[in-house]
N, C-alpha and C positions, 0 to 999 in steps of 0.2 A: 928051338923056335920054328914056328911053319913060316914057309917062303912065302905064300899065300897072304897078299895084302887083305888087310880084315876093315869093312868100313860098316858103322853103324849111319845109319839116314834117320831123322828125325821127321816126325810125320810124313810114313813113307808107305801110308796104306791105299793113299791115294794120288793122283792131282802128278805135281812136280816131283813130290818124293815118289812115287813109285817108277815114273821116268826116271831118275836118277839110280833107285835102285836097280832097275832093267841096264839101265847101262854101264853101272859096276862093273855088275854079272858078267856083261858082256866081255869086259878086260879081265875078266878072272877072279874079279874080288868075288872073299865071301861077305855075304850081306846081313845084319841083323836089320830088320822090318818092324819099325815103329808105330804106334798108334798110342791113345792111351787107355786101352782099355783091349783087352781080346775078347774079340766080337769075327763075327761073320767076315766081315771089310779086310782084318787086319789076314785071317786066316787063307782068305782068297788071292793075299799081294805075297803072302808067302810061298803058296802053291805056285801062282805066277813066275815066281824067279825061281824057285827048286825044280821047274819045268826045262829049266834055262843048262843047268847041270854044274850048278855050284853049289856049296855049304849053304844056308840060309834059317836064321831064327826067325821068331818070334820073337818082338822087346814090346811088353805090352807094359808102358809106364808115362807118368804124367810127367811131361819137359819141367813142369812149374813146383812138383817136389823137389826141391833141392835137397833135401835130406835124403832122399831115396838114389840119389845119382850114380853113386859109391856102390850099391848094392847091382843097380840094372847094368853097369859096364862088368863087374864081378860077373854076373848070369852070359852076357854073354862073350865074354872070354874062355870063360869056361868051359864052352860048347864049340866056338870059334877060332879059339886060340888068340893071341894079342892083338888089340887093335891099331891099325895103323894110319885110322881115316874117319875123321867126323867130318857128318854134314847137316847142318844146324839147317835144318828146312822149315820145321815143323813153325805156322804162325798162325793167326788170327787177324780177322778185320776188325771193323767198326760195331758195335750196337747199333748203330742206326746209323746213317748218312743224315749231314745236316748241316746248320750253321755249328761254327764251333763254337757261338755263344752258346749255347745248349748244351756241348758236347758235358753228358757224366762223369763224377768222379770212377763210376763203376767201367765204364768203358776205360777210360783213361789206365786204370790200373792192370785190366784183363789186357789190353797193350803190350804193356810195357813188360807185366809177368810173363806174359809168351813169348815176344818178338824179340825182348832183351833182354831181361833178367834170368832167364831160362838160358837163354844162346852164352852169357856168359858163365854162367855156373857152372854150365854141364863141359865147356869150351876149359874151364880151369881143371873140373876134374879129369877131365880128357888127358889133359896137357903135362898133368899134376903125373901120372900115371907111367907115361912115356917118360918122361924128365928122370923115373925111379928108377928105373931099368935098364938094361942094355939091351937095344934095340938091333932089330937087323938090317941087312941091308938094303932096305925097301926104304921107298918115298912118302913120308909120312906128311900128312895134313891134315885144316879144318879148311873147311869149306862154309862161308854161311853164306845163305838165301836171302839177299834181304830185299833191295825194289827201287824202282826208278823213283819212287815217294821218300828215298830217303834225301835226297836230291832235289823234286821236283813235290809243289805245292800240290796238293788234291785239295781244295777247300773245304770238301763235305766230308775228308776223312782226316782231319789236322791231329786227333792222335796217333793212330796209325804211322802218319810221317814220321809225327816226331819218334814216337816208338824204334822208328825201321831208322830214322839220323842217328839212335844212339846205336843199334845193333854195329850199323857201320863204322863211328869211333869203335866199336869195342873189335871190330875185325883190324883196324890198323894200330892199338894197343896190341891185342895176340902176335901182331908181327911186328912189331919192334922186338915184344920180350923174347918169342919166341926163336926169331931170326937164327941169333946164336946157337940154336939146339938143333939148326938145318929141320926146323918143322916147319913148313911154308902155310900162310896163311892169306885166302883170296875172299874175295864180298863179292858175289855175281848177285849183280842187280837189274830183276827182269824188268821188264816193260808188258807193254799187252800182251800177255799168255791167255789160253782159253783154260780155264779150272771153273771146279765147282765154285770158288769163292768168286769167279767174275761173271759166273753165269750171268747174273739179272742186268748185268750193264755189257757187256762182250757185244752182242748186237751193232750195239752203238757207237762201239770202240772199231767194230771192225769199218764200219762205215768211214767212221773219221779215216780209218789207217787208210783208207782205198781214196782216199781222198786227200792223203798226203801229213797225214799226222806224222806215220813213219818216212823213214825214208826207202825200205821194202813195203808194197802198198802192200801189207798182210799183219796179221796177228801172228802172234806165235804158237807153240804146242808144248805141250811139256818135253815132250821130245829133245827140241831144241835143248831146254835147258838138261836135260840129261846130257845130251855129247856132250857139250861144252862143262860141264864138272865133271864126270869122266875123265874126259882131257885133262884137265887140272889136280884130279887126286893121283893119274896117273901118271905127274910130273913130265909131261909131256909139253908144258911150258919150263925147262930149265932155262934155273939161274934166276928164277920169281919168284917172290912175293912180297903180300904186301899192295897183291892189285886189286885196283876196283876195274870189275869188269862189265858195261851199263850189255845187258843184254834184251833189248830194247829196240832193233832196227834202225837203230838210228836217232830216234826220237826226240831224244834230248842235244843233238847237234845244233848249237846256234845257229841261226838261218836268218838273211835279209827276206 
């Protein structure tokens, strides 16, 4: 078996997952780079980290096939060698912002198939995989992404929340079951990060944080959120899991 910790990043062509992928790299993991579809985006976040001087795929597959899951960890092990690190990144916002008397059953679904029912499937077969085998001496985990909205109300995005509440039961399910198998299981829940998905509201966001929303007056980078799962896939928190990490500046700290 290769010594070489192996992590796949779920939508990792861009935004948070390619931060995260960047900063694998940097600990040594090899990286398989997610999208769902091989395209231009996905081919350039590869080149990105193979720049870096580690192993690195191409996993070009949709998180929301469950049926396919079996097949795209198969591809890249094969090329990578065993996996020893999922990171459940990959998600979707809203159809529209709005009241949530309005909000679509179509939204609602496109939800909860990305954000949770995806993070859990792919999280079993992941788990399912490792559990078979005898593993090496390396620090195995899942990591998922899920959001200060699993937590905190957004009113114009109430599926989304509740989407990213269930992803986070299902990160302290994975560590109850998994506990036992020394496979650690953490939920880093950002806050104001700047991505393409916050672009049309970020402006806004960064104003409030200057203003005291956060408790760091700033927004975040995906940056950020790369160290800090790094950190965590790299077992660099022992003796954890099981944690919800609000990575958020603060934000959600009770405050008179």
């Amino acid at each position: 078996m290769s010594a070489r910790p192996v992590a796949l990043v779920t939508g990792s062509s861009r935004g948070i997952g390619l931060a995260v992928a960047e900063a694998l790299a940097g600990q040594g993991f090899a990286v398989a780079i997610n999208g769902p579809a091989e395209d231009a985006e996905l081919s350039a976040a590869v080149a990105r980290i193979a720049a870096l001087g580690v192993p690195v795929v191409a996993a070009p597959f949709d998180v929301t096939d469950i049926a396919g899951h079996e097949a795209a960890l198969d591809a890249i092990e094969e090329k990578l060698g065993p996996l020893t690190t999922l990171v459940n990144n990959a998600g979707v916002g809203v159809l529209k912002r709005g009241d949530m008397m309005d909000v679509s059953e179509e939204s609602w679904d496109r939800c909860f198939s990305v954000n949770a029912k995806a993070l859990f499937f792919l999280s079993q077969a992941f788990a399912r995989r490792l559990l078979a085998r005898e593993r090496p001496p390396l620090f195995h985990s899942i990591v998922n992404i899920t959001s200060s909205n699993a937590v905190a109300v957004a009113e114009q995005r109430s599926e989304y929340c509740a989407s990213k509440a269930a992803a986070a039961m299902v990160s302290k399910a994975l560590a109850v079951r998994l506990g036992r198998e020394e496979i650690a299981v953490y939920d880093v829940q950002p806050g104001l990060i700047a991505t393409e998905m916050t672009a049309p509201v970020i402006d806004a966001y960064r104003e409030r944080a200057e203003q005291g929303l956060t408790l760091f007056p700033r927004i975040g980078q995906p940056d950020d959120i790369g160290t800090l799962v790094a950190s965590l896939a790299s077992g660099r928190l022992p003796y954890t899991t099981g944690l919800t990490i609000p990575a958020d500046a603060g934000m959600l700290v009770p405050r008179f």
